[in-house]
Backbone as a printed PyTorch tensor [residue, N CA C, xyz], in Angstrom:
tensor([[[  0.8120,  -1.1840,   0.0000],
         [  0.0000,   0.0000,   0.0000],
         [  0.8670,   1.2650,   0.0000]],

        [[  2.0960,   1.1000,   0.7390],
         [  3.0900,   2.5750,   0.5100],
         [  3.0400,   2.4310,  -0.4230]],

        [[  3.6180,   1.2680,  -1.4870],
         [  4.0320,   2.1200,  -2.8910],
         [  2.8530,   2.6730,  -3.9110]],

        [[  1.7010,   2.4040,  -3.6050],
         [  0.7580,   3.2060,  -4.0820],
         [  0.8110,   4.5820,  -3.6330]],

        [[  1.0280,   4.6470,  -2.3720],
         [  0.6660,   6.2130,  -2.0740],
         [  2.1430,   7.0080,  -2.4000]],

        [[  3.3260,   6.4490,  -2.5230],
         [  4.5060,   7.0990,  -3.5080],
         [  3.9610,   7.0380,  -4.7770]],

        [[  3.7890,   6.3420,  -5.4700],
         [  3.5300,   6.6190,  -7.0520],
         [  2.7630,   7.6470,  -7.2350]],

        [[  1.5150,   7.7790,  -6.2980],
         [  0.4810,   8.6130,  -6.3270],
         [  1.1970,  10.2470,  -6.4080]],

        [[  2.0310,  10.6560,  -5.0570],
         [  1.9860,  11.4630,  -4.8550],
         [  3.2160,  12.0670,  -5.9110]],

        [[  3.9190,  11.3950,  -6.2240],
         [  5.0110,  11.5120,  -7.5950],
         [  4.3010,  11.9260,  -8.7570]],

        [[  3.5130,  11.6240,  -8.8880],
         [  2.7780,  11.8400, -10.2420],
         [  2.0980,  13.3680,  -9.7310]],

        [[  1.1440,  13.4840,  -8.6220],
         [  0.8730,  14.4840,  -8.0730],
         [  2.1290,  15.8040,  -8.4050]],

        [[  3.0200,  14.9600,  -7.5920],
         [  3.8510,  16.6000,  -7.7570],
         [  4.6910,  17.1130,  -9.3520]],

        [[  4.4400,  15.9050, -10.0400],
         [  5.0610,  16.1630, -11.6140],
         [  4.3850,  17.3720, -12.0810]],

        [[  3.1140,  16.7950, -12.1300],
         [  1.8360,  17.9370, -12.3360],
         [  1.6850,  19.2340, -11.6180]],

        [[  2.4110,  19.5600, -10.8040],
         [  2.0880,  20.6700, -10.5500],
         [  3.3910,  21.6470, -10.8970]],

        [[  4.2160,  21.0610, -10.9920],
         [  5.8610,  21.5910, -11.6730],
         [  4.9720,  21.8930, -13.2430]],

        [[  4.4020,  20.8170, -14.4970],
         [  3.7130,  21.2910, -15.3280],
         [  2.9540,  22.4520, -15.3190]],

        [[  2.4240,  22.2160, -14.8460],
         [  0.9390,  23.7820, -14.3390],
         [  1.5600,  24.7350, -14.0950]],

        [[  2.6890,  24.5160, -13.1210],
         [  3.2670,  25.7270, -12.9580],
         [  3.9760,  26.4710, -13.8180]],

        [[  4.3480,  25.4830, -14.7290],
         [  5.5090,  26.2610, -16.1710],
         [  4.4150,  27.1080, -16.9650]],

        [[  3.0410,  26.1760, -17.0470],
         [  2.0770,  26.8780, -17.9250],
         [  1.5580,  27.7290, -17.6670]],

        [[  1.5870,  28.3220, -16.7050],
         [  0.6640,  29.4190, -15.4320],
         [  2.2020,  30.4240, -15.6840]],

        [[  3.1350,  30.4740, -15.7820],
         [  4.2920,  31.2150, -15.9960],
         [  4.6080,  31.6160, -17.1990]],

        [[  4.4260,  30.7170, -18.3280],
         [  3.7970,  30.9200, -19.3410],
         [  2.9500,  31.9200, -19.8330]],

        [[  2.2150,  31.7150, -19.3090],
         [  0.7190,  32.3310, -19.6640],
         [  0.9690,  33.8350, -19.0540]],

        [[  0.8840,  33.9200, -17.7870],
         [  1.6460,  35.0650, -17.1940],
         [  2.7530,  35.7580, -18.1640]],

        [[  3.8520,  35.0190, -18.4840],
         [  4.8780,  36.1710, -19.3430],
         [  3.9360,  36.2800, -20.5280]],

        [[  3.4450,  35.7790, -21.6220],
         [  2.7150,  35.8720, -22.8330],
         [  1.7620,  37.0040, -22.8680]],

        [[  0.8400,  37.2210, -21.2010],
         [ -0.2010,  38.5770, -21.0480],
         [  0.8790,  39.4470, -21.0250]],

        [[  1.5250,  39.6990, -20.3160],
         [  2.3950,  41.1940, -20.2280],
         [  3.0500,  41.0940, -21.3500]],

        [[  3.5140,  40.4100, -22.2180],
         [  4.0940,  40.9050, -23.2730],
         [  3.1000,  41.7100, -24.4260]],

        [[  2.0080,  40.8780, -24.3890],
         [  0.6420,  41.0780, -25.4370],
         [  0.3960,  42.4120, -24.9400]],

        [[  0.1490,  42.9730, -23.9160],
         [ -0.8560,  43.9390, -22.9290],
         [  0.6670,  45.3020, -22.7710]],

        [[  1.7910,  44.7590, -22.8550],
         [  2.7470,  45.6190, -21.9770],
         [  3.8260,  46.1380, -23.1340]],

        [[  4.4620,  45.0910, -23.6100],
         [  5.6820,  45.1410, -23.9710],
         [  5.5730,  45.8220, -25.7840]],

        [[  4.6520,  44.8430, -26.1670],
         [  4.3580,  44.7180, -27.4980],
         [  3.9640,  46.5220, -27.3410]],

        [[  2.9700,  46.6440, -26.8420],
         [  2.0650,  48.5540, -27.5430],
         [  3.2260,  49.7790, -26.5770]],

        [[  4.4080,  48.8140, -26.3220],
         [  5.3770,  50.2890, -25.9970],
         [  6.3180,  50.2130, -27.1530]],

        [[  6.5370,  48.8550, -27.6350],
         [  7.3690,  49.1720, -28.8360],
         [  7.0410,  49.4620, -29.8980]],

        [[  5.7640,  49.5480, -30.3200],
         [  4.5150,  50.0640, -31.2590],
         [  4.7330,  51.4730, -31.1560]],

        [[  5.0970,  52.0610, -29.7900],
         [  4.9310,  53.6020, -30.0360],
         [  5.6830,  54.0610, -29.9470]],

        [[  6.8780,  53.0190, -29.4510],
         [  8.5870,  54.0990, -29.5960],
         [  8.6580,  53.9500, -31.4600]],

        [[  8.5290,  52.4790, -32.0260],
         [  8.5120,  53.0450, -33.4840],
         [  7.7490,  53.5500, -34.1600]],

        [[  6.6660,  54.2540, -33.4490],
         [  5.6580,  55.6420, -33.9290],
         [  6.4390,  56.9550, -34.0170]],

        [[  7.0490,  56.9340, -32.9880],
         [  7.6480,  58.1030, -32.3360],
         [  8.8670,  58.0640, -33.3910]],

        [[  9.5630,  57.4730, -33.2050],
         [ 10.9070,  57.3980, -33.7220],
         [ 10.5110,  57.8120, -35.4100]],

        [[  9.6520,  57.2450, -36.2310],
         [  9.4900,  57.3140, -37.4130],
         [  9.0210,  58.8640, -37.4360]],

        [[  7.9870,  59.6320, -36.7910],
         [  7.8190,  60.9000, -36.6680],
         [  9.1180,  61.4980, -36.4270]],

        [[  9.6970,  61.6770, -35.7530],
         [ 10.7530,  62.7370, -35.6450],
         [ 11.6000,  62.3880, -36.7070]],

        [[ 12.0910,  61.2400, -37.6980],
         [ 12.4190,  60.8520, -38.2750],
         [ 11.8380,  61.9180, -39.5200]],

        [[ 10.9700,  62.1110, -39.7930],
         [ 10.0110,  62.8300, -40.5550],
         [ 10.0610,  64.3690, -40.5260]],

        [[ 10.7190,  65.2310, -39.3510],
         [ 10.3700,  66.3430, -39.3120],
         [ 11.3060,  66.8450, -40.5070]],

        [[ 10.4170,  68.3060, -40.6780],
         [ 11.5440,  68.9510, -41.5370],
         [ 11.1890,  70.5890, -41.2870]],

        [[ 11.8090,  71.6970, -41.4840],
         [ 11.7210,  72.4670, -41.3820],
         [ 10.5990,  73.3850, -41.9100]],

        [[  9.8810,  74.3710, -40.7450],
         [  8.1380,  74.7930, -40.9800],
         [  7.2170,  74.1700, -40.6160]],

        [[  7.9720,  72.9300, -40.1390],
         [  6.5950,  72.0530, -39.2590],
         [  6.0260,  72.5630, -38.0190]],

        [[  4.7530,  72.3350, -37.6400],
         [  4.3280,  73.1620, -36.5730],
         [  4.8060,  71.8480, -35.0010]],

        [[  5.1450,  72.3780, -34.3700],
         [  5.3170,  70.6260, -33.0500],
         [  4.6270,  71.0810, -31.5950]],

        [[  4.2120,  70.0620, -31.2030],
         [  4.1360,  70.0830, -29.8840],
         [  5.1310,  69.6390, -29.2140]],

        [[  5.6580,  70.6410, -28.2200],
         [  6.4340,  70.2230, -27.3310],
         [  5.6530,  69.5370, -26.1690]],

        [[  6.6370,  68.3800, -25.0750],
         [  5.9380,  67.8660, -24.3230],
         [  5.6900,  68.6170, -23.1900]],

        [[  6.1690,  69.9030, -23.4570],
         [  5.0050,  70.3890, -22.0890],
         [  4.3060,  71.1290, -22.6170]],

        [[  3.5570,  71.0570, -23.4480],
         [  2.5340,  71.7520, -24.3690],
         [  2.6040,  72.7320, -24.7850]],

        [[  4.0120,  73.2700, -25.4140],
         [  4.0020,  74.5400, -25.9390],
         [  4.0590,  74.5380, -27.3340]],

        [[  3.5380,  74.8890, -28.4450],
         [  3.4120,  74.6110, -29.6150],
         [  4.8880,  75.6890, -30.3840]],

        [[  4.8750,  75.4140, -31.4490],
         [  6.3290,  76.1240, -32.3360],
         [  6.4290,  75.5030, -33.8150]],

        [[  7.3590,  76.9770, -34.1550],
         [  7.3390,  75.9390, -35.6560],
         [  9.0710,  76.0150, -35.6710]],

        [[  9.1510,  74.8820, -36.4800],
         [ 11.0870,  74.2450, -36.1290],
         [ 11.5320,  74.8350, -37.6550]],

        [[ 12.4840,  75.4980, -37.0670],
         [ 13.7230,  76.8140, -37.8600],
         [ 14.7340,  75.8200, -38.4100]],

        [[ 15.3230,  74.5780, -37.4150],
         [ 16.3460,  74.0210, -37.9660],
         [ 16.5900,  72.5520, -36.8460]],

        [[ 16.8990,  71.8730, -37.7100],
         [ 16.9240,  70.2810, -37.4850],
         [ 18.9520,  70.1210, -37.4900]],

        [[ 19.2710,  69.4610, -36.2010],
         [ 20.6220,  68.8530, -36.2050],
         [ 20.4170,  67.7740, -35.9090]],

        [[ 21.4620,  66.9440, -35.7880],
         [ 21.2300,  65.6390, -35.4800],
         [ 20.4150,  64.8820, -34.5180]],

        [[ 20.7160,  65.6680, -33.1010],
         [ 19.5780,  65.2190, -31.8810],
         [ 18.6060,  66.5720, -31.4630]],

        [[ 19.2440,  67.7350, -32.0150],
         [ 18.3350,  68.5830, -31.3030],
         [ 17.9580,  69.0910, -32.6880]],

        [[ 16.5660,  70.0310, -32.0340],
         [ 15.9810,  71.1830, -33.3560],
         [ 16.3760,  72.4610, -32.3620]],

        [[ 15.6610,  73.1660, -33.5200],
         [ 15.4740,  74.7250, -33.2570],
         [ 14.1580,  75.2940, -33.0600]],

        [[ 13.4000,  75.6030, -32.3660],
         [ 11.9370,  76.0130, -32.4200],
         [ 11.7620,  77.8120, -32.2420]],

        [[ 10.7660,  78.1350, -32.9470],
         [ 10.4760,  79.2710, -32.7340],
         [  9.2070,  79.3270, -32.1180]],

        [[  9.1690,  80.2000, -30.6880],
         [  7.7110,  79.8470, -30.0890],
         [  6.7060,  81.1190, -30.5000]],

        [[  5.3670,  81.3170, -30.3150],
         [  4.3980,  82.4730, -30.6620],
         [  4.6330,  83.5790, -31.9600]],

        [[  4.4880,  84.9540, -31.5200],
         [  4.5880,  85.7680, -32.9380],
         [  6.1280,  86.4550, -32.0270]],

        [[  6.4740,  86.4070, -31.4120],
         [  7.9430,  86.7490, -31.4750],
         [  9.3610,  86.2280, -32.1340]],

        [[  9.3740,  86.9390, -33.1590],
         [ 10.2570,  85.9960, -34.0350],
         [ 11.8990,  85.4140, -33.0640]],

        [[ 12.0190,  86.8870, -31.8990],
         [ 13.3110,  86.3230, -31.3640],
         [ 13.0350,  84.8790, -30.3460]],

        [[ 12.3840,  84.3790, -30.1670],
         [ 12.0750,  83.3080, -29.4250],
         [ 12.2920,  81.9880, -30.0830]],

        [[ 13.5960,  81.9900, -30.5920],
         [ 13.8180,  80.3330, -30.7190],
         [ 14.7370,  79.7410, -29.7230]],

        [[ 14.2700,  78.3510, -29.1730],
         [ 14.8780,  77.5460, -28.5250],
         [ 15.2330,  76.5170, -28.7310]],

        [[ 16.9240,  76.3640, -28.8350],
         [ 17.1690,  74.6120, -28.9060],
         [ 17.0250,  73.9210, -28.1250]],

        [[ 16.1840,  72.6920, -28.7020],
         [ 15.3110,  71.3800, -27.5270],
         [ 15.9920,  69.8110, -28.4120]],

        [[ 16.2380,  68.9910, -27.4770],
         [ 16.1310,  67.6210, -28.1170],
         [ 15.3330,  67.4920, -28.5670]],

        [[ 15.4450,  65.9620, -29.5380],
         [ 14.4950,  66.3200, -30.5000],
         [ 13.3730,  64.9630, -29.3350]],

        [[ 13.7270,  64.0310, -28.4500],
         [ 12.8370,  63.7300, -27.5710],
         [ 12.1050,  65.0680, -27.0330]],

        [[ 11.8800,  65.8530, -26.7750],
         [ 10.7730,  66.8780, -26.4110],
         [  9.6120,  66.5320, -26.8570]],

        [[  9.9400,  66.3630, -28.1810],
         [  8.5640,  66.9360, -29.0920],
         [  8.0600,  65.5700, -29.1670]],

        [[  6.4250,  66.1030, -29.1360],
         [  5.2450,  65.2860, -28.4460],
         [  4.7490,  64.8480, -30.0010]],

        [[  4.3050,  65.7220, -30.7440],
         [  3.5110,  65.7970, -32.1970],
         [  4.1810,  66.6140, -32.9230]],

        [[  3.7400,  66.0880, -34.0320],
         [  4.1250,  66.8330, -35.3010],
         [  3.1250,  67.6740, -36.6450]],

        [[  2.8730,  68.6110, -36.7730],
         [  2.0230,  68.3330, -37.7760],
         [  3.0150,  69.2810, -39.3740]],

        [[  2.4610,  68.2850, -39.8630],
         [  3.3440,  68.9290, -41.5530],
         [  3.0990,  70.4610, -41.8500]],

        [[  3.8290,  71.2920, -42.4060],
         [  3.2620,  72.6060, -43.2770],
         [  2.6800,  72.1880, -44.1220]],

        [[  1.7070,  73.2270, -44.5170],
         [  0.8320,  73.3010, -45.6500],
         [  1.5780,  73.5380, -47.0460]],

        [[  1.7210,  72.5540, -48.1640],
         [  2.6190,  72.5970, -49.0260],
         [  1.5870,  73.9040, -50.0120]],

        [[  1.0600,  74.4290, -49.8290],
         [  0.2620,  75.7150, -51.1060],
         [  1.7780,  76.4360, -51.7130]]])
């Protein structure tokens, strides 16, 4: 009768080492679906936009100040803010939130 109740409980604990891989599983697979996946969706949103700017574009900066960009260097721009023409500021080009194109007329 012991070796029934060893076999039993051997098999018992195989199964729960299984379950447990699949339950860990399943667990990493949601956060990747839910987490991982729609942040790298929007860094290469992001990245392809600034990728895109060009000079006369109107941007949002991320603390909500709007401008239109005078001049593009490698990591930073140039923005000019409101109707004061002396108001340009160099910002990385991470600042900027949005982009919207000039009007080609």
């Amino acid at each position: 009768m012991g070796i029934l109740l060893t076999g039993t409980e051997a098999a018992g604990g195989a199964m729960s080492v299984v379950g447990f891989a699949v339950y860990f599983v399943f667990i990493f697979g949601a956060l990747w679906f839910f987490m991982i996946r729609p942040q790298k969706k929007e860094q290469k949103r992001t990245a392809e936009m600034l990728s895109q700017m060009e000079i006369g574009d109107c941007v949002m900066t991320t603390s909500g100040f709007y401008g239109i960009i005078i001049d593009i260097a490698d990591d930073t721009v140039i923005v000019e803010f409101g109707n004061n023409k002396n108001c340009r500021i160099p910002m990385d080009k991470s600042a900027i939130s949005k982009v919207e194109k000039a009007d080609k007329n």
